[in-house]
Structure formats: C-alpha cells, structure tokens
N, C-alpha and C positions, 0 to 999 in steps of 0.2 A: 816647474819641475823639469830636469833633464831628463834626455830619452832612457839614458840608464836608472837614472832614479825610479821612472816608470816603468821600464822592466824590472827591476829587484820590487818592485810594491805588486807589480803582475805576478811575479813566480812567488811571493808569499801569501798571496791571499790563493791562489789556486795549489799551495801546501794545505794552508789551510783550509779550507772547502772538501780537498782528499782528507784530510785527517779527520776533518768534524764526520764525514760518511763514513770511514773506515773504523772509528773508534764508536761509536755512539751507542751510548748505553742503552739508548729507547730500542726496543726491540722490533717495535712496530709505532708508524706512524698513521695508522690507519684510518684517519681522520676520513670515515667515508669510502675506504677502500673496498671497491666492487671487485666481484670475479661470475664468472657465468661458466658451469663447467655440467661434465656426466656424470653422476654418482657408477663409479664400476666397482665398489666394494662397500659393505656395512658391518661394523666389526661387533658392533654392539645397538644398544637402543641409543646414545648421544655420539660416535663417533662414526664418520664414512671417509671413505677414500673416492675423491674426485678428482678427473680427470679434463684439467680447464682449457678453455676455449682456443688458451695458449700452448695447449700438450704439455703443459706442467700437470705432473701430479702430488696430490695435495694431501695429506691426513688431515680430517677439518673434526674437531671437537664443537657441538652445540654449544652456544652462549647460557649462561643463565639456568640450564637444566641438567641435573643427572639423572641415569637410567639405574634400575639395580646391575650390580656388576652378573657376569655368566654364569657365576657358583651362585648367587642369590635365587631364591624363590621368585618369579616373573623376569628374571633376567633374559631367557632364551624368549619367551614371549615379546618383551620390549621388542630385542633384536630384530625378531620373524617380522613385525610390525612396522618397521622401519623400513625392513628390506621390503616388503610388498608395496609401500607405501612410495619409497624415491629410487632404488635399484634400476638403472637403466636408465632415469630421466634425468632431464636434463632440469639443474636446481641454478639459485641466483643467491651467493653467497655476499653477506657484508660483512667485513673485517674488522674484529672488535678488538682481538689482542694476539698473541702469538704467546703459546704457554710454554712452561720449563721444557716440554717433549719435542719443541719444533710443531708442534701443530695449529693451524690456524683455527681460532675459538671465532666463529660464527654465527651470527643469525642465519639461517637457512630457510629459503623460501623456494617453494614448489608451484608454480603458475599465480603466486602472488598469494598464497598460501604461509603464514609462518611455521614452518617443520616443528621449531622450537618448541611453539604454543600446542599443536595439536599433540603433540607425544604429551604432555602435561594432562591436555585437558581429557585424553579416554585414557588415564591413569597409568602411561606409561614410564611416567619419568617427575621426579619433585622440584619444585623451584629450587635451583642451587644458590641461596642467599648470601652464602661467601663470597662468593664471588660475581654476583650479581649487581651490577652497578649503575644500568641505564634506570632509569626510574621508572620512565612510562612502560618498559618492555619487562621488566621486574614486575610491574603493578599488574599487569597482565597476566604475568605466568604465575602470580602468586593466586590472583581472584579464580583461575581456570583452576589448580592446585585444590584450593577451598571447594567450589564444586564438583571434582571428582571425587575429593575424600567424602562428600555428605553424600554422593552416589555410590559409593562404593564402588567404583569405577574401577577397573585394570588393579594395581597393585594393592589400593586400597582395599580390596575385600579378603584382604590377608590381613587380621586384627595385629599380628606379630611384625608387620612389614616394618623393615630397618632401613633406614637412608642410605643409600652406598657411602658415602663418607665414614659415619657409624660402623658398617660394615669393614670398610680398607683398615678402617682404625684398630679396628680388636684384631683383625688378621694380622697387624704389625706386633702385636702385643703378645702373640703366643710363638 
C-alpha cells in the first residue's frame, strides 16, 4: 500500500469512527457505567438531581420503581422520604438507560444500600415492570413489593392506591 493509499484509508476510517459517535442511535452505552455524585435536589419519591464528582449535574430517574406522582395520595410522603433519606449525601449511581427526558434511569445506592429497593420495600414506590428489565434487580423489587403490600406498608394501606402509570394515564384522558 502507497503512503497516499494509507492516508485516504486513515482519513476514512477516522470519518467514519466521527460519524458512528455522532450519529448513533444508542442513547446510552451504559454497559456498567458508574458515577458517584451529591444528591442536591429530590423532586419526587423516584427522581433526584445530583451533583457528580465531575461538577456535571444530572437529573437521575430510579431504575425499576415508580413513586406516586405529587397530586397522588402518598405522593408528598414518598418524596419527604427520599429527601430525608439521600438529600445532602453522597450516593453511587449505575447507569442503566437514559430516558425520552434526558435523564439518567439508575440504580442508586447509599453506602451500599439500593435506594431503589428500600423506597419499595416501606411502600413507597411499586415495581415499575415496564420497564423493568434486569432480572435479578426486578426479582428483588418485586419480592420487597409483595411484602409491603401484605404489610400494608407506606402506600399500601390505602385500599384505593393507584400505580402512577394508572394515574398519568387517566390524567391524559380528561
């Protein structure tokens, strides 16, 4: 191969390598992608705004769980709960997908704590099985799920309690 040959094969494959990053449908490649930041906002019982180790700030949506929304019955509860619980601390996020909002959908863990799991488990929040896809982390927050509702645990002891999902859905309908 001539030295120009080699150059015209060097400047296309480094088009292409720009093009495959710049165009790329995958949203996130998050095969494992770590972050370690400050929780400086909780907007709800599954959404905080953190503040990472890198001075990026983040909107991060829990993986696997929703909370009732703020007009819902335990909705302000969820939230208060959340905020007492990571507000000011410093949490260890893993990146599972990046949603339609730009926000990063996380596991969240608090000194090796899953954030995720315990909002479930004292009935703050239901397994999101839509979108739910890790199997063992699913199986988890579904078995915690099952034990809060037979305790009537947090939102559970509301006979009436409606899923947020449920809840957005009729909101869109009226």
């Amino acid at each position: 191969m001539s030295p120009s040959e080699r150059k015209i094969l060097i400047a296309v494959a480094a088009v292409a390598i720009f093009a495959a990053a710049t165009f790329s449908t995958s949203r996130v490649s998050p095969a494992a992608e770590t972050m370690r930041g400050l929780v400086i906002g909780v907007q709800d019982g599954d959404t905080i705004t953190v503040r990472t180790d890198d001075f990026e700030q983040i909107r991060v949506r829990f993986y696997g769980v929703d909370s009732p929304e703020k007009d819902q019955p335990h909705g302000k509860i969820a939230g208060d709960f959340l905020k007492k619980l990571v507000h000011g601390k410093k949490v260890d996020l893993e990146v599972m997908d990046i949603d339609r909002y730009g926000r990063h959908v996380c596991l969240v863990k608090l000194e090796g704590t899953l954030v995720n799991l315990v909002m479930v488990e004292k009935g703050h929040a239901w397994l999101y099985g839509a979108y739910c896809k890790s199997k063992n982390v699913c199986a988890r927050i579904g078995a915690a799920e099952g034990k809060a509702q037979k305790a009537g645990l947090g939102l559970w002891g509301n006979p009436d309690a409606t899923a947020p999902w449920d809840h957005r859905k009729n909101k869109r309908r009226k």
